[in-house]
Residue frames as qw, qx, qy, qz and C-alpha x, y, z in Angstrom:
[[0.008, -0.308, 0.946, -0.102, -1.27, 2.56, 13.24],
 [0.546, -0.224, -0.680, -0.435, -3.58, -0.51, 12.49],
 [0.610, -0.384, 0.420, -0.551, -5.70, -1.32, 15.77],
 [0.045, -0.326, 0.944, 0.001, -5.06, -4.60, 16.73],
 [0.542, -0.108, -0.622, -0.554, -7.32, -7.01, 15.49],
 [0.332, -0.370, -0.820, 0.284, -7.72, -9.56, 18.93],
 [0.043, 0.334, 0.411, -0.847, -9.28, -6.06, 20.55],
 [0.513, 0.105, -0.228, -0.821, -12.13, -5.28, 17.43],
 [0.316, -0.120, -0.938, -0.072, -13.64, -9.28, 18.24],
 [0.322, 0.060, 0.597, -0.732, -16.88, -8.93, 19.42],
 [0.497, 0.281, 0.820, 0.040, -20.19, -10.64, 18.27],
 [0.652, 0.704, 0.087, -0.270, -20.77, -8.89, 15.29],
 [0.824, 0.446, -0.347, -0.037, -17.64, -10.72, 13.51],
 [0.902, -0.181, 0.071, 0.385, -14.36, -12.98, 14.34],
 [0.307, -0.632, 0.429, 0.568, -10.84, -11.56, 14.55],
 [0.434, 0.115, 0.675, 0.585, -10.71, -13.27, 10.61],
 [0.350, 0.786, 0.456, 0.227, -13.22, -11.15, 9.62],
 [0.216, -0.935, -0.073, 0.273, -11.80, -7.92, 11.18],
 [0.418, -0.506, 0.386, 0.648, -8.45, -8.52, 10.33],
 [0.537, 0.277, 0.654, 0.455, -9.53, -9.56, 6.55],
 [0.249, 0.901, 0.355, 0.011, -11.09, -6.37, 6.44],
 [0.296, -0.847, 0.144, 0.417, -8.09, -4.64, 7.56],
 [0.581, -0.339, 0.540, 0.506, -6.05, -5.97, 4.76],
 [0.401, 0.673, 0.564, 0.261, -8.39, -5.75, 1.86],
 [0.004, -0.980, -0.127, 0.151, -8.70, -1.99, 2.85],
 [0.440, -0.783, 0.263, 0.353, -4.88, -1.84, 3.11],
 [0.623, 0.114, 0.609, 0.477, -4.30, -3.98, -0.34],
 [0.262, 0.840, 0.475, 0.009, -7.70, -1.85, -2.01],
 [0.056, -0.989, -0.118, 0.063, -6.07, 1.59, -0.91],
 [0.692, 0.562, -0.295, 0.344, -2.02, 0.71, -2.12],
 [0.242, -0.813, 0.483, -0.218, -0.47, 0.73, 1.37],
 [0.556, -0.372, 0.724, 0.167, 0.34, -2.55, 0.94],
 [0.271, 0.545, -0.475, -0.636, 1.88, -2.35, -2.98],
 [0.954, 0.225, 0.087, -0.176, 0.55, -4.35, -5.82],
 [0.832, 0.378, -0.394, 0.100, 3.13, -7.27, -6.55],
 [0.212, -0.647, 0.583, -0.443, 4.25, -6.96, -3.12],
 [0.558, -0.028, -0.822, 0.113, 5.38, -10.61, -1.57],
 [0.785, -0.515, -0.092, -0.331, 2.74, -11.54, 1.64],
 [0.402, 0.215, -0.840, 0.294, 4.84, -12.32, 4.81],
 [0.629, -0.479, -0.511, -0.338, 2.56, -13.57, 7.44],
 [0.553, -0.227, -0.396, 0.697, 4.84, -13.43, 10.24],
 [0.108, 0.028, 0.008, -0.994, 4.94, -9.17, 9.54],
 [0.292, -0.480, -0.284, -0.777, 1.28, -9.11, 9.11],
 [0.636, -0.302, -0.695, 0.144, 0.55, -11.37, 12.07],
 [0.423, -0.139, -0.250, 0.860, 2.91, -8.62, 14.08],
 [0.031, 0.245, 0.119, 0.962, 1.18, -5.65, 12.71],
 [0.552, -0.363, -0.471, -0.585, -2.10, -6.63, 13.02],
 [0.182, -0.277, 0.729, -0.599, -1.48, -8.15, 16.72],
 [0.850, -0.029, 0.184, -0.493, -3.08, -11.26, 15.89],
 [0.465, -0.396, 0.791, 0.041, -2.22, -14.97, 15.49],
 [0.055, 0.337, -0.718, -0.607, -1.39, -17.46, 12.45],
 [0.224, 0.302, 0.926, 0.018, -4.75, -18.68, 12.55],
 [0.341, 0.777, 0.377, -0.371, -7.07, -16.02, 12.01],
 [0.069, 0.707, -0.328, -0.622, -4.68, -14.44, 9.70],
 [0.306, -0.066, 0.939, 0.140, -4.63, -17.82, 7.62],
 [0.332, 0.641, 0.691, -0.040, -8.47, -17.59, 7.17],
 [0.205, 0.843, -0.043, -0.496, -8.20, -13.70, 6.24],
 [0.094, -0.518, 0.624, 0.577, -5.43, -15.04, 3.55],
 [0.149, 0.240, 0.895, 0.344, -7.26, -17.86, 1.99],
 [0.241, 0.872, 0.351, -0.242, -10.77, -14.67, 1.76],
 [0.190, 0.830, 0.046, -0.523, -8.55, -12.81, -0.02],
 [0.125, -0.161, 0.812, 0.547, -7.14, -15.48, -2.59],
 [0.208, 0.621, 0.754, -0.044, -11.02, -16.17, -2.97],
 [0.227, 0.874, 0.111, -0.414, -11.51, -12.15, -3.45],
 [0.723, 0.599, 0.173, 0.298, -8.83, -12.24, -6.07],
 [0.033, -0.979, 0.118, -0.164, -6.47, -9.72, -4.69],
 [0.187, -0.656, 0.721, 0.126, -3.59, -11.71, -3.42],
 [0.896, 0.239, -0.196, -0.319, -2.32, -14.62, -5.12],
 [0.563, -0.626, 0.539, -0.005, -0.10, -17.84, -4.35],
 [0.814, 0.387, -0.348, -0.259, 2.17, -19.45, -6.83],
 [0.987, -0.013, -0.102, 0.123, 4.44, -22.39, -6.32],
 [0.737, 0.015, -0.028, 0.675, 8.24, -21.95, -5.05],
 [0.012, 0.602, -0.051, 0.797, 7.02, -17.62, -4.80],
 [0.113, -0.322, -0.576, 0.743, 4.68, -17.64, -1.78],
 [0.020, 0.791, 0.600, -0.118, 1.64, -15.36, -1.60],
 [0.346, 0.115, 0.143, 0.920, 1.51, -11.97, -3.48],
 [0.445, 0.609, 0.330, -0.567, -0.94, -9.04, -3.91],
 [0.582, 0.511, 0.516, 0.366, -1.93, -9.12, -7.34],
 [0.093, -0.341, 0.411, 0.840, -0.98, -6.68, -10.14],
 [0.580, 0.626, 0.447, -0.269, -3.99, -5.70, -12.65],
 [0.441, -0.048, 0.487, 0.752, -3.33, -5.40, -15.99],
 [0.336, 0.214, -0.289, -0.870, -4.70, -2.84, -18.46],
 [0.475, -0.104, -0.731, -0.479, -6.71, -6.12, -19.74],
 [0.242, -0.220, -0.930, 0.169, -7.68, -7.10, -16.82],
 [0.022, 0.298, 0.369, -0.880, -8.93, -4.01, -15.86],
 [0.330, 0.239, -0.193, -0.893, -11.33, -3.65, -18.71],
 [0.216, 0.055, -0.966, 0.130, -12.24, -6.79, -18.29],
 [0.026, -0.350, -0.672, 0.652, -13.87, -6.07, -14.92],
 [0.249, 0.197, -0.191, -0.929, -15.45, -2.69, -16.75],
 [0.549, -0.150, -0.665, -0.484, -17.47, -5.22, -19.83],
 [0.366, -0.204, -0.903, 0.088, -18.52, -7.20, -16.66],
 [0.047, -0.416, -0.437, 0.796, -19.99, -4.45, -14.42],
 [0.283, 0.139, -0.369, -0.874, -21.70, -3.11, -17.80],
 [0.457, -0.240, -0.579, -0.631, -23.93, -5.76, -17.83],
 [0.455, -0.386, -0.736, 0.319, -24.58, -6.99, -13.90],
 [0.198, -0.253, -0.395, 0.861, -24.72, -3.45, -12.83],
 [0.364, -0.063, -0.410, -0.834, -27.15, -2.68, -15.47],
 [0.582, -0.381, -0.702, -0.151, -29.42, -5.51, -14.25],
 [0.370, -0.294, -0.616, 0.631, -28.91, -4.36, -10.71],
 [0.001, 0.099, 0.169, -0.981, -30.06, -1.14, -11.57],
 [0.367, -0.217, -0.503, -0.752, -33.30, -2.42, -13.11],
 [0.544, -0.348, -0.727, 0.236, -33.81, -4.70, -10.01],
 [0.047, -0.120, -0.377, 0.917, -33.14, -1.19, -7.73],
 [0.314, -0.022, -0.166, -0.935, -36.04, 0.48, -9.69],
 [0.659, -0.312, -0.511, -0.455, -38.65, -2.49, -8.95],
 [0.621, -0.306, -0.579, 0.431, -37.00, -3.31, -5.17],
 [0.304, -0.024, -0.352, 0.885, -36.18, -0.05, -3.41],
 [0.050, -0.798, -0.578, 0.165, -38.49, 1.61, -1.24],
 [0.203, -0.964, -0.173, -0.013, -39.37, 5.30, -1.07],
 [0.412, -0.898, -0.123, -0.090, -37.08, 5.92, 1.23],
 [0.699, -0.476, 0.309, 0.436, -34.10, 4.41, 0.28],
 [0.491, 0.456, 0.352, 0.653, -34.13, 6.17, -3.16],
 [0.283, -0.948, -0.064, -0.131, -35.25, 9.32, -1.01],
 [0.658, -0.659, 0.342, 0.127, -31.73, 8.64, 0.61],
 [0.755, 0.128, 0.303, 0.567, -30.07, 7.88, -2.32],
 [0.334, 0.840, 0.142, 0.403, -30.85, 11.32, -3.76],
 [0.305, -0.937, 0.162, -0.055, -29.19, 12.72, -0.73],
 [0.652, -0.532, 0.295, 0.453, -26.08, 11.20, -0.82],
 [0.668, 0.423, 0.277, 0.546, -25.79, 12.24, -4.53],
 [0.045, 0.961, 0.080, 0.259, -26.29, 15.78, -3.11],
 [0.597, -0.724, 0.314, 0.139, -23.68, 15.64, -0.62],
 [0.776, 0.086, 0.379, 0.497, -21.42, 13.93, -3.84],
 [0.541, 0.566, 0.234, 0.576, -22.02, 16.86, -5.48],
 [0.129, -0.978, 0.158, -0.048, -20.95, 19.49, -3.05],
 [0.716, -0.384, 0.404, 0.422, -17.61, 16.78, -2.46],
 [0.579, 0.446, 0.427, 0.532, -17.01, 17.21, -6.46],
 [0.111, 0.941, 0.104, 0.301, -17.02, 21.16, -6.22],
 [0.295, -0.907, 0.296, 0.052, -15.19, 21.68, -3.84],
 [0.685, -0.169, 0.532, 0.467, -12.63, 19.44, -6.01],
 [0.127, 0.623, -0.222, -0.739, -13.26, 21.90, -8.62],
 [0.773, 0.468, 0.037, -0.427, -15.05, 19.49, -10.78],
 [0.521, 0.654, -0.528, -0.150, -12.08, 17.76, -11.41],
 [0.176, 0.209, -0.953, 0.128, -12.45, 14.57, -9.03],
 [0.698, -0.270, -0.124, -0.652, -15.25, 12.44, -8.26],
 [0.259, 0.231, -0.855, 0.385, -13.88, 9.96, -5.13],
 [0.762, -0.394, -0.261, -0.443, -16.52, 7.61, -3.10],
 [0.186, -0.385, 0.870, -0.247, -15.39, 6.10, -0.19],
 [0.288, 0.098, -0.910, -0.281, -16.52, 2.74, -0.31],
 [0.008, -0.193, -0.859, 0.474, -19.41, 1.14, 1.20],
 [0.163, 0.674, 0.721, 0.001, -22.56, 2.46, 1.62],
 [0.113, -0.738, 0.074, 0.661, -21.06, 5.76, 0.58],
 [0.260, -0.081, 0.777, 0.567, -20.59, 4.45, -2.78],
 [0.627, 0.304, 0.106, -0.710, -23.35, 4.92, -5.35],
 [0.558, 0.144, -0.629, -0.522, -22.72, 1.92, -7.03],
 [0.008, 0.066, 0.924, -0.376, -22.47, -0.11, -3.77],
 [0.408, 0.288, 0.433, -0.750, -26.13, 1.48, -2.85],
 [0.631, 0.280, -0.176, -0.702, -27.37, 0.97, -6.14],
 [0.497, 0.169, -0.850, -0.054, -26.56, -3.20, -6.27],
 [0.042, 0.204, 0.747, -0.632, -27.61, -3.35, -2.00],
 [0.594, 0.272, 0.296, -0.697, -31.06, -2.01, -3.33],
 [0.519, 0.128, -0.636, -0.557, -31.55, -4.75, -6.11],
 [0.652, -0.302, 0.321, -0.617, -32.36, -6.98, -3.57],
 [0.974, 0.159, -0.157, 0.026, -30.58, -10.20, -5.08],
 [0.651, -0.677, 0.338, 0.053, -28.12, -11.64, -2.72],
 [0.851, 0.191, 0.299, 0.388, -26.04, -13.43, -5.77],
 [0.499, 0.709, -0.014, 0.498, -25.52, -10.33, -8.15],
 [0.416, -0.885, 0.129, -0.166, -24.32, -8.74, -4.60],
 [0.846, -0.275, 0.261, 0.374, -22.06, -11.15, -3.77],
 [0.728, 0.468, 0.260, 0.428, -20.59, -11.07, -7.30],
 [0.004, 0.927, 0.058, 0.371, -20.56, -7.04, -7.23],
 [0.110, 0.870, -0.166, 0.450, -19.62, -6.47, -4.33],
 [0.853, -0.396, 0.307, 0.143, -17.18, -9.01, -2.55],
 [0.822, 0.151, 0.385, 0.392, -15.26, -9.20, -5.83],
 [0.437, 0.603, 0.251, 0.618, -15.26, -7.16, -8.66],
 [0.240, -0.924, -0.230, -0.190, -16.05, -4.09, -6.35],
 [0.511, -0.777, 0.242, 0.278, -12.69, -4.09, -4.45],
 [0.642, 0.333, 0.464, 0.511, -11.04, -5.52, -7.61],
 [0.105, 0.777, 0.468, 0.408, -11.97, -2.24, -9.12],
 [0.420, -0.888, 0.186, -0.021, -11.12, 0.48, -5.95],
 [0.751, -0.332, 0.322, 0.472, -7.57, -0.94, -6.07],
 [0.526, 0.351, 0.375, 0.678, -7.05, -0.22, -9.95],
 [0.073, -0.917, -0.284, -0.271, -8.95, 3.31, -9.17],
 [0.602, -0.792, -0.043, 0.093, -6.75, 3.76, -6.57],
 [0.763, -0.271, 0.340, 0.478, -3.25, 3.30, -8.12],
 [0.466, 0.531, 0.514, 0.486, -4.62, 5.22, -10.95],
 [0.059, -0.193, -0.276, 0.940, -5.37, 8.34, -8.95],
 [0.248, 0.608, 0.650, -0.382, -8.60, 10.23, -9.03],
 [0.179, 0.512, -0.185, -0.820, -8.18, 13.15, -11.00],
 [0.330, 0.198, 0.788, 0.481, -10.88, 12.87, -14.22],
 [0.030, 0.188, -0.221, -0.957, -12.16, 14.76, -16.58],
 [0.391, -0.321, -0.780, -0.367, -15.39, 13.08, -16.16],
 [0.095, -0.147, -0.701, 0.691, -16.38, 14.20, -12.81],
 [0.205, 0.279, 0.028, -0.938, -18.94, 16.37, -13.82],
 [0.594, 0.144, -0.445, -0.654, -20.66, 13.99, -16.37],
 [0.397, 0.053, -0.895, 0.194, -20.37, 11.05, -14.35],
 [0.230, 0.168, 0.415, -0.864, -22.12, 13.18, -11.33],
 [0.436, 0.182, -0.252, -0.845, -24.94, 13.60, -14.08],
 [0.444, 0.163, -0.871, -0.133, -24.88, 10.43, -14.81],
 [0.249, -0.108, -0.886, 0.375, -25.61, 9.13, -11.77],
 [0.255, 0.157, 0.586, -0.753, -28.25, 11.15, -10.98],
 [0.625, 0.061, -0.265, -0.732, -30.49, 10.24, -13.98],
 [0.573, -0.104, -0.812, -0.048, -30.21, 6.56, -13.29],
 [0.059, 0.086, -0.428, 0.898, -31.76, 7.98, -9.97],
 [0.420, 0.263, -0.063, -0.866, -34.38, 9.75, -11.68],
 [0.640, 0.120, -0.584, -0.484, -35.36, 6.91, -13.71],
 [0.362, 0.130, -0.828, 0.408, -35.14, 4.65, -10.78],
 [0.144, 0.270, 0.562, -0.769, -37.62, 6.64, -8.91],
 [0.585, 0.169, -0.265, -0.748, -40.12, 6.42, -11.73],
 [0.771, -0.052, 0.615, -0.158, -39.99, 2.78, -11.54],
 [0.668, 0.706, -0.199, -0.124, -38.45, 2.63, -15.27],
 [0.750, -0.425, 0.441, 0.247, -36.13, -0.47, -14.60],
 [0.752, 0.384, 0.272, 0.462, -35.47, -0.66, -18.62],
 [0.231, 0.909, -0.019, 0.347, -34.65, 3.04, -18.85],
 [0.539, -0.600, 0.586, 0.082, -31.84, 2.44, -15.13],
 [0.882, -0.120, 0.405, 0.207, -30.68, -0.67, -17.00],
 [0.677, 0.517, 0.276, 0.446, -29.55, 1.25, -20.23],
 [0.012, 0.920, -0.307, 0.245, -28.62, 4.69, -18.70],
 [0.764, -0.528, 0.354, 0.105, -26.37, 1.88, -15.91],
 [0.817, 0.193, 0.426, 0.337, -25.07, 0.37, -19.22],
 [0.443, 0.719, 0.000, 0.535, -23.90, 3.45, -21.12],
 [0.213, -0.940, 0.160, -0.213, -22.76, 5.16, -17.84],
 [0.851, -0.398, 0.330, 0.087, -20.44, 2.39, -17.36],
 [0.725, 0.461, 0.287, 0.424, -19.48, 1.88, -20.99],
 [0.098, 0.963, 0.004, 0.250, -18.37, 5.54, -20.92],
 [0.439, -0.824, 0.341, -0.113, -16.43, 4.99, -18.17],
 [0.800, -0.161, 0.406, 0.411, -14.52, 2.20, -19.78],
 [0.551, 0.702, 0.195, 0.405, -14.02, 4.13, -23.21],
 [0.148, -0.913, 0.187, -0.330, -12.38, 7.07, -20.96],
 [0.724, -0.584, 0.361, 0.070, -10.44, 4.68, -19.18],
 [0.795, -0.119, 0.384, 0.454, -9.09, 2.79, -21.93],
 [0.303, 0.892, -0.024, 0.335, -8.34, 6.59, -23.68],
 [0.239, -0.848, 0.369, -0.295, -5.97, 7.10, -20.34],
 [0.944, -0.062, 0.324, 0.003, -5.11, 3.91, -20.75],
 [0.768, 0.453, 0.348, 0.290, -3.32, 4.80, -23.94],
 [0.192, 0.914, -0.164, 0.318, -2.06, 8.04, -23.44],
 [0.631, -0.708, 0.315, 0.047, -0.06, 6.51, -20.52],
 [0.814, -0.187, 0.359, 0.417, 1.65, 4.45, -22.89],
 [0.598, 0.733, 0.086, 0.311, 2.65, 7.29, -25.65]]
């Protein structure tokens, strides 16, 4: 059950942030279904908060793209399409690629020391899925989150990872995990690492760009087999 939002208010954010997280998470992760109609009253209830904060959380997540509001409907979550989704992909191919060259001239030592470990800990999570899922929780668990948070440019962040980033976890999420890419994807991620820790921002920016590109070409292969 969702913890009420007036009780998580304390000075590290407002009830609007808290709750906004709660919903994102709840839109992101399909407990509350895409094309589902927004009643504020019920979330107001659930959430055990009032029609102001919840107001601001709605009008962050028409800004994040995730719920929309049309005339004479009311306020929906959104519904991705196959285009929209690949969309997102071409756009992450080239910002994430720049992020990664930015990682390889910003990030200390220690946070690429600390990246290497959470790829290790990715790849004992991927075995014991038998190589046949490769699931980040979100945040600083994420490797792309980590790799954009170390470019050190507060715009392509935003962009990343306010937007497209949850944009993205939603469609992942509805899609299910299971891929037949775990294993190369793993790989993947650790050379742009490797090259990262050399300081070789052009060699991250083109392994970021083909590890991405891969991952749309595979997507929009399961993309297609869904509809035969």
């Amino acid at each position: 059950m969702p913890v009420p939002a007036e009780a998580l208010s304390d000075a590290n954010g407002t009830i609007a942030d808290r709750v906004f997280d709660q919903i994102r998470h709840a839109i992101v992760v399909g407990e509350i279904a895409p094309g589902s109609k927004i009643s504020e009253p019920a979330l107001a209830a659930r959430y055990g908060i009032s029609r102001g904060p919840l107001r601001e959380a709605m009008r962050r997540l028409e800004s994040s793209s995730l719920v929309e509001r049309k005339p004479n409907i009311g306020a929906r979550v959104i519904t991705l399409t196959s285009a929209q989704l690949l969309e997102i992909y071409v756009i992450r191919e080239a910002l994430e690629g720049m992020a990664a060259r930015l990682a390889a001239e910003q990030m200390s030592d220690a946070a690429i020391a600390d990246l290497k470990r959470l790829l290790d800990q990715h790849r004992n999570e991927v075995a014991q899925e038998a190589w046949q899922a490769y699931f980040q929780e979100e945040g600083d668990l994420d490797f792309h989150f980590r790799i954009v948070q170390g470019s050190g440019n507060g715009r392509l962040n935003n962009i990343l990872c306010n937007d497209l980033y949850h944009l993205a976890r939603m469609y992942r999420c509805q899609f299910g995990m299971k891929s037949d890419r775990a294993r190369d994807a793993l790989k993947e991620h650790e050379l742009i690492v490797d090259a990262i820790a050399e300081r070789d921002g052009e060699l991250a920016e083109w392994l970021m760009r083909r590890h991405i590109r891969t991952s749309r070409r595979a997507t929009e292969r399961r993309l297609a087999a869904m509809k035969d």
